[in-house]
C-alpha positions in Angstrom: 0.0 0.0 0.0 1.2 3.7 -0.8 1.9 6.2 1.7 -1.8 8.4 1.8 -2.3 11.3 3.8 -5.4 11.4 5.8 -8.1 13.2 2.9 -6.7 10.2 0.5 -7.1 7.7 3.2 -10.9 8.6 3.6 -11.6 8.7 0.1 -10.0 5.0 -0.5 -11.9 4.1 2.8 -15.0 5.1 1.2 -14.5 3.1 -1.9 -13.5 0.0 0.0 -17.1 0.4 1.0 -19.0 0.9 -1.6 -17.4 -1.3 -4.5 -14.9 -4.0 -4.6 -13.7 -3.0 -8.0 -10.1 -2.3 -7.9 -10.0 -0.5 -11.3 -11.9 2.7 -11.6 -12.4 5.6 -14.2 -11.6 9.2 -13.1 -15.4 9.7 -13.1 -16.1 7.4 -10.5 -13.1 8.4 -8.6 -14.5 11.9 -8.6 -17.9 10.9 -8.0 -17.2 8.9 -4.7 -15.1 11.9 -3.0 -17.9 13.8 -3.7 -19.9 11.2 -1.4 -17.2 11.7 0.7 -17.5 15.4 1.0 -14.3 15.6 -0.3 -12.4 18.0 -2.4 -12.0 17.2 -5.9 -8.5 17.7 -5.7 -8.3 14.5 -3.6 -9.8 12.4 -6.7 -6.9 13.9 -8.5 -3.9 13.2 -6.4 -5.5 9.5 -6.8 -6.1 9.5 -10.2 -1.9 10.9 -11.0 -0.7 8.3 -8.4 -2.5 5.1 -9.7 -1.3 3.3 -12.9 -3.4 2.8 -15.9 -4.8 -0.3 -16.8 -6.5 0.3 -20.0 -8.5 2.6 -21.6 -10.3 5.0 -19.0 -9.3 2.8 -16.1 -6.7 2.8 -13.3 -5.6 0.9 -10.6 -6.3 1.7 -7.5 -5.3 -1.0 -5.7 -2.4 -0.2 -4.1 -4.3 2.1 -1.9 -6.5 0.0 -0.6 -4.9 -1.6 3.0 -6.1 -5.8 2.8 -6.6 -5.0 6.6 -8.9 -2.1 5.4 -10.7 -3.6 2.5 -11.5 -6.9 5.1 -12.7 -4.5 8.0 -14.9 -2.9 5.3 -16.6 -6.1 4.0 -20.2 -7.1 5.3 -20.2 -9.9 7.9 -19.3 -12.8 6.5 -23.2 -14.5 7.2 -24.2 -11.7 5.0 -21.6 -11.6 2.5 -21.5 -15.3 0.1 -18.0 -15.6 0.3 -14.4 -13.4 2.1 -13.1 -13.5 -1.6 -16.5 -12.0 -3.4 -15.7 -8.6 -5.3 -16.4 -6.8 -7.8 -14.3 -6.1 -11.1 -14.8 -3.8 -13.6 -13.5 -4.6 -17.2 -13.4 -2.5 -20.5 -16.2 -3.3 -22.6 -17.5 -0.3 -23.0 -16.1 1.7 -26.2 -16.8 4.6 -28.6 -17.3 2.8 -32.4 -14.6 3.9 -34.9 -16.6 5.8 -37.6 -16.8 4.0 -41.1 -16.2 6.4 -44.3 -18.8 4.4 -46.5 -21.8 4.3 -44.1 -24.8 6.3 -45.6 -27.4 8.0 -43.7 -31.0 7.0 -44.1 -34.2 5.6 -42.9 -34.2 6.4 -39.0 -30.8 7.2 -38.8 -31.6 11.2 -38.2 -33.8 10.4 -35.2 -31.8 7.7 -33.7 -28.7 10.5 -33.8 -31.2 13.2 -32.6 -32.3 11.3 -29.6 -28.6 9.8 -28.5 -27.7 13.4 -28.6 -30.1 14.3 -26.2 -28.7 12.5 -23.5 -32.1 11.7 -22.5 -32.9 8.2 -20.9 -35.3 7.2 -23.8 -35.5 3.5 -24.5 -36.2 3.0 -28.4 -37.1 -0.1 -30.1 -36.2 -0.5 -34.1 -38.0 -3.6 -35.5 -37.7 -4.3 -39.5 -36.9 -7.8 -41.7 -32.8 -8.3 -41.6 -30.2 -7.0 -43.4 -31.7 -3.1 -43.5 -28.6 -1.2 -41.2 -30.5 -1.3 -37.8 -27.2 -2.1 -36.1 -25.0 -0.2 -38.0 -27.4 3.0 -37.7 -26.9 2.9 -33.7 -23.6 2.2 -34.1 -22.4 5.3 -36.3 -24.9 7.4 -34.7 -22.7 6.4 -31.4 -19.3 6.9 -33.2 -20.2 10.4 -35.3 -21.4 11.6 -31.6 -18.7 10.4 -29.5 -20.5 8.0 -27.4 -19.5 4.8 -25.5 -21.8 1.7 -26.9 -22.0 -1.7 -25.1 -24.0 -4.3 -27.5 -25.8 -6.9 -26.0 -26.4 -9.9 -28.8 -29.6 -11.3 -27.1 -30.2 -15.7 -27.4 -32.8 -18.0 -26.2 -29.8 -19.0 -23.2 -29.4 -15.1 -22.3 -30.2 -14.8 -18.8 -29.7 -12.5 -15.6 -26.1 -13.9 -15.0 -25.3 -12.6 -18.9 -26.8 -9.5 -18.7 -26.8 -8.0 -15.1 -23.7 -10.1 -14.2 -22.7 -13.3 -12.1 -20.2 -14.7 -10.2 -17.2 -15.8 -11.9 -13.7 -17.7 -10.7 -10.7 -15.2 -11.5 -7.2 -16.3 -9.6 -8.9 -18.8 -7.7 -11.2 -16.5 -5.8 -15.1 -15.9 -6.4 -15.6 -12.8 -7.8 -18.4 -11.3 -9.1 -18.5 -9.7 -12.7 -20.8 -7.0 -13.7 -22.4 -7.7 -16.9 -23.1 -5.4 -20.0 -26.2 -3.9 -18.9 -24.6 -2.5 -15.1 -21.4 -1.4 -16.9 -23.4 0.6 -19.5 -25.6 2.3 -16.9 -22.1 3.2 -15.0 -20.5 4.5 -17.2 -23.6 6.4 -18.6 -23.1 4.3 -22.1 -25.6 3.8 -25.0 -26.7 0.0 -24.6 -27.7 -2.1 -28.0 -29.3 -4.7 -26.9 -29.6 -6.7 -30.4 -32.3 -8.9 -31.7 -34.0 -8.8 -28.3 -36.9 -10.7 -30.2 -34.7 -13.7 -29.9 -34.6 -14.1 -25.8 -36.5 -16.0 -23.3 -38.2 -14.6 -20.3 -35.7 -14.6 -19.2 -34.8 -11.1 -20.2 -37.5 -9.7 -17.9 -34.7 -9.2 -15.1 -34.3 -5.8 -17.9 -37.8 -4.5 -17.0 -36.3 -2.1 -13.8 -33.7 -1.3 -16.4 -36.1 0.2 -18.6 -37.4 2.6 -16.4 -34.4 4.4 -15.5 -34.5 3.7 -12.1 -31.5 2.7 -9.8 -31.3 -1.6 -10.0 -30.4 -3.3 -6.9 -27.8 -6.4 -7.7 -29.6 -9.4 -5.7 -26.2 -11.7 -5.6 -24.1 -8.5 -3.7 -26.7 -6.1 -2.7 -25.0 -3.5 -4.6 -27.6 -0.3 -6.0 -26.0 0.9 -8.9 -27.2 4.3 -10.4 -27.9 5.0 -14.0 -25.3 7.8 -14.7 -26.3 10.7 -17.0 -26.4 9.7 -20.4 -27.0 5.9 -20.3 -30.2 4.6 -22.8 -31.6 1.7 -24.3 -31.9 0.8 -27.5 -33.2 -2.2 -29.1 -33.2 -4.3 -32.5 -35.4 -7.0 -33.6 -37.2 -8.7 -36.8 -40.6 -8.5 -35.3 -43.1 -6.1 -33.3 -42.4 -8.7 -30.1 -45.7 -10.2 -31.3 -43.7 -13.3 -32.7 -43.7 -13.9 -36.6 -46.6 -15.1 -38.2 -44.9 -16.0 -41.5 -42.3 -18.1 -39.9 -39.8 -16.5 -41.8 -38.1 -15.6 -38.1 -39.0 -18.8 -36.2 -36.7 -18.4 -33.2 -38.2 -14.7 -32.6 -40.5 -15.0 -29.5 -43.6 -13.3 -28.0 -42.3 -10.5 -25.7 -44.5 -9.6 -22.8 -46.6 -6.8 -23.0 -45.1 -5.0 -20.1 -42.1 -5.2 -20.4 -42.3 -4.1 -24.5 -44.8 -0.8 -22.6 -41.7 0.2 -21.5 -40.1 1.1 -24.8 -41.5 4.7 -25.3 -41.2 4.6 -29.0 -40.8 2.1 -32.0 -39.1 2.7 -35.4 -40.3 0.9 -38.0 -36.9 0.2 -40.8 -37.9 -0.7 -44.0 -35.1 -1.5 -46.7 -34.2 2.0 -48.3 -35.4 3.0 -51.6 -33.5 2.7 -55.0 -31.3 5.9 -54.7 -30.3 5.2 -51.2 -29.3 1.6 -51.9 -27.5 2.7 -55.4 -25.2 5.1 -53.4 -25.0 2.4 -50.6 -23.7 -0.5 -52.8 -21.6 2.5 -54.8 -20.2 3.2 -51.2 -19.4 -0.7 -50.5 -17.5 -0.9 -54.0 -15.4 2.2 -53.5 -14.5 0.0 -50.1 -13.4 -2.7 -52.1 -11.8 -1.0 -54.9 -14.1 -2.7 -57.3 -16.2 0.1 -58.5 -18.3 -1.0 -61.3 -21.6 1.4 -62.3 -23.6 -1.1 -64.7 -23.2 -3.8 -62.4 -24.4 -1.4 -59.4 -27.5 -0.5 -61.0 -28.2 -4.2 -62.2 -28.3 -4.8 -58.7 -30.9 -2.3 -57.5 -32.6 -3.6 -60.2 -32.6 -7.0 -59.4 -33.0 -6.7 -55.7 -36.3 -4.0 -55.9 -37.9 -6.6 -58.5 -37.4 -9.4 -55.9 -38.6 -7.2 -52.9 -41.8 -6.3 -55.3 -42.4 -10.0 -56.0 -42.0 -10.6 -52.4 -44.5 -8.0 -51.2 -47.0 -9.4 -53.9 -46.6 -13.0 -52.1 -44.8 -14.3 -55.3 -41.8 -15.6 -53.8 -40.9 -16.1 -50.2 -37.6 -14.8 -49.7 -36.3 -11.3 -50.1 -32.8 -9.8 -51.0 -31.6 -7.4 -48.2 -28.6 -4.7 -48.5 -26.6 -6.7 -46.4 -26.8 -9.7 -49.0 -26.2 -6.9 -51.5 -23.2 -6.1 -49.8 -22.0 -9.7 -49.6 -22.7 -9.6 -53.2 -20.2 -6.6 -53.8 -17.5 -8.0 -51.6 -17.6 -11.4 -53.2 -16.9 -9.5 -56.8 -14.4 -7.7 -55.3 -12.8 -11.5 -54.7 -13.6 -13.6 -57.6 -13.9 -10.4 -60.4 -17.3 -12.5 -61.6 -20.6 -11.3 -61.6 -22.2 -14.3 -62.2 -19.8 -16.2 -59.1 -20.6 -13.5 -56.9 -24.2 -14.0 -57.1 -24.3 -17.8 -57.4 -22.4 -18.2 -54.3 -24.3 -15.6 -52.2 -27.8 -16.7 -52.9 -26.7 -20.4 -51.8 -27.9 -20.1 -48.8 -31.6 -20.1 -50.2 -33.5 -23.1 -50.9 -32.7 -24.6 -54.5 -36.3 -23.3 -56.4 -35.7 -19.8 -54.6 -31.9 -19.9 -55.6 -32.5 -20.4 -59.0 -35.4 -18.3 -59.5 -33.1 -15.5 -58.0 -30.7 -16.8 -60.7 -32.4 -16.4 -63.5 -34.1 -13.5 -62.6 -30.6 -12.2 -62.2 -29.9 -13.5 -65.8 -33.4 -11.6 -67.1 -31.7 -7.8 -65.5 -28.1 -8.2 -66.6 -27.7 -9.9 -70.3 -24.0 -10.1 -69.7 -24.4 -13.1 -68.3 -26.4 -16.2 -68.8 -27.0 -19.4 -66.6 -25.4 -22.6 -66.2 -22.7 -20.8 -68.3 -24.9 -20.1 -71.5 -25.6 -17.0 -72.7 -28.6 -15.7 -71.5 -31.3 -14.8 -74.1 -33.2 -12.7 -72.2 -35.7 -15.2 -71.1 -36.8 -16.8 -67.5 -37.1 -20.6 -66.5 -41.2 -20.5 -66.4 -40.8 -23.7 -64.5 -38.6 -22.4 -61.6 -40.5 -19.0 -61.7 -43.8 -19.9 -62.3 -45.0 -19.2 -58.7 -44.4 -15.1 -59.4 -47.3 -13.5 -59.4 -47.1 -10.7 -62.7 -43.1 -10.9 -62.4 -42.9 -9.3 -66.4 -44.7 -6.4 -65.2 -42.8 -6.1 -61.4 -39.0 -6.2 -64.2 -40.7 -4.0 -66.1 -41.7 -1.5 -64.3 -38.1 -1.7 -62.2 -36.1 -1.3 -65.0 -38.1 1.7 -66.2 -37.5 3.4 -63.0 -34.4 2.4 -62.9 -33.4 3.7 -66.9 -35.8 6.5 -67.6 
């Protein structure tokens, strides 16, 4: 332990009380000599003395006495174990902000509400694939503010989400999880594709107030700190998915989705945004390549039409689009990159998607033929009016 004079001896004292986390940031350093009544300059003198440990974090261990932090401890019938504490690691960061992300669909309010600082749990639902991720995520980076994301399961539970007790050197200790760190540190928490949890996420539902949450396995309270929000992605409304295209999303309860105060609905973006999008992810790749961008658009709004019409059941999203790009960027075939990206789709929706692909860009044809312009009525028989959906696409698309 190092030599402390008596104001640095009471403020260490009075965070041998109140957390067993031996690495702190400067804010909670500050924030507990104010408990203390202290002077800020006392969090300072800490804060110069202790090593840093990582990004925002220092060590302030070698001023705590082991005498001291044992007298501080709850009696040990109260307390599950002498070597229970509680650490503190850096998961929360700022996003680096990527040069080829385009602005659309809700990205304006999502920035204009992180901005606010305001404790305003959102919930973005839309089919996959459309940038609701990526939207928090640069709205986060462009703003400057530290994001924890949460990728929600059907085996998330309390343990994974508020934190549990974990064995570090031997000892118990207990680990705060994701959602305590965010409201700490006063973090933007992403908790993705909540649609896909049990009930087990109800242990969230004091979260989403904005209320202080009381740690059951320590007894801990832990405060939200100015800034922290929720925000939330999923495929559905919570309601479960009736076409069974998202059979692992569940029925969230009622009150716990009341607690959202609003819901963005994310649709995939229209055929100027998605042009300048896929331009975007080709300038990334150094494959830039204008007639095969706007056979793309092409292709994927006919598909999307088809699919609204009930013609087909799958859909092309701009994340598949942009699987597309990246695989051209690889292989330097257009007809490669689209083979091997719509494999993942049943074998009569693959090859509809093929030859519909064939139909929009006559530079290629399929199973290595020249294409004449034509469709496989067999594979795409089940489209509903798919001569008018093309033709109307490629009218918008070349007036």
């Amino acid at each position: 332990m190092m030599t402390m004079n008596a104001e640095q001896t009471q403020l260490m004292d009075h965070i041998a009380r109140n957390t067993g986390a031996r690495t702190l940031s400067p804010k909670y350093i500050k924030m507990y000599a104010e408990e203390a009544n202290l002077p800020r300059r006392v969090a300072d003198s800490i804060i110069r003395s202790a090593p840093k440990v990582g990004r925002g974090l220092y060590d302030v261990s070698l001023f705590l006495a082991s005498d001291n932090t044992q007298q501080n401890k709850e009696p040990e019938s109260m307390a599950p174990s002498n070597s229970v504490q509680s650490i503190v690691d850096d998961t929360a960061y700022v996003p680096t902000r990527d040069q080829h992300f385009v602005r659309w669909g809700n990205y304006k309010d999502v920035e204009q509400i992180i901005k606010s600082g305001n404790f305003y749990p959102t919930f973005i639902t839309g089919l996959s694939g459309n940038g609701k991720t990526m939207m928090v995520e640069q709205a986060c980076a462009k703003l400057g503010r530290e994001y924890i994301r949460v990728q929600i399961t059907p085996e998330t539970d309390e343990d994974d989400l508020i934190g549990g007790f974990r064995l570090l050197n031997g000892d118990t200790v207990f680990s705060k999880g994701p959602v305590v760190k965010a409201m700490e540190r006063g973090a933007v928490l992403l908790i993705d594709e909540i649609d896909r949890g049990s009930n087990k996420i109800m242990c969230l539902q004091g979260v989403l107030e904005g209320k202080p949450v009381m740690i059951k396995k320590t007894g801990e309270v832990i405060k939200p700190s100015e800034g922290f929000n929720v925000v939330a992605t999923a495929n559905t409304k919570g309601q479960g998915s009736d076409d069974g295209r998202f059979v692992s999303a569940t029925i969230i309860d009622e009150a716990f989705l009341e607690r959202f105060i609003i819901m963005m609905e994310q649709p995939y973006p229209n055929v100027s945004t998605e042009r300048k999008i896929i331009e975007k992810h080709m300038d990334k790749f150094s494959c830039s390549d204008s007639s095969f961008t706007e056979t793309l658009v092409t292709w994927a709004e006919t598909i999307r039409k088809t699919f609204e019409d009930g013609g087909v059941d799958e859909t092309i999203s701009t994340r598949r689009l942009c699987h597309i790009v990246q695989t051209y960027s690889i292989f330097n075939d257009r007809q490669k990159a689209i083979e091997l990206c719509v494999n993942r789709f049943d074998e009569d929706t693959k090859e509809a998607f093929i030859d519909l692909y064939s139909k929009v860009d006559e530079s290629i044809g399929t199973g290595g033929q020249q294409s004449d312009g034509g469709l496989n009525v067999q594979s795409m028989g089940e489209y509903k009016d798919l001569d008018g959906v093309l033709d109307t696409a490629l009218n918008n698309n070349n007036p």
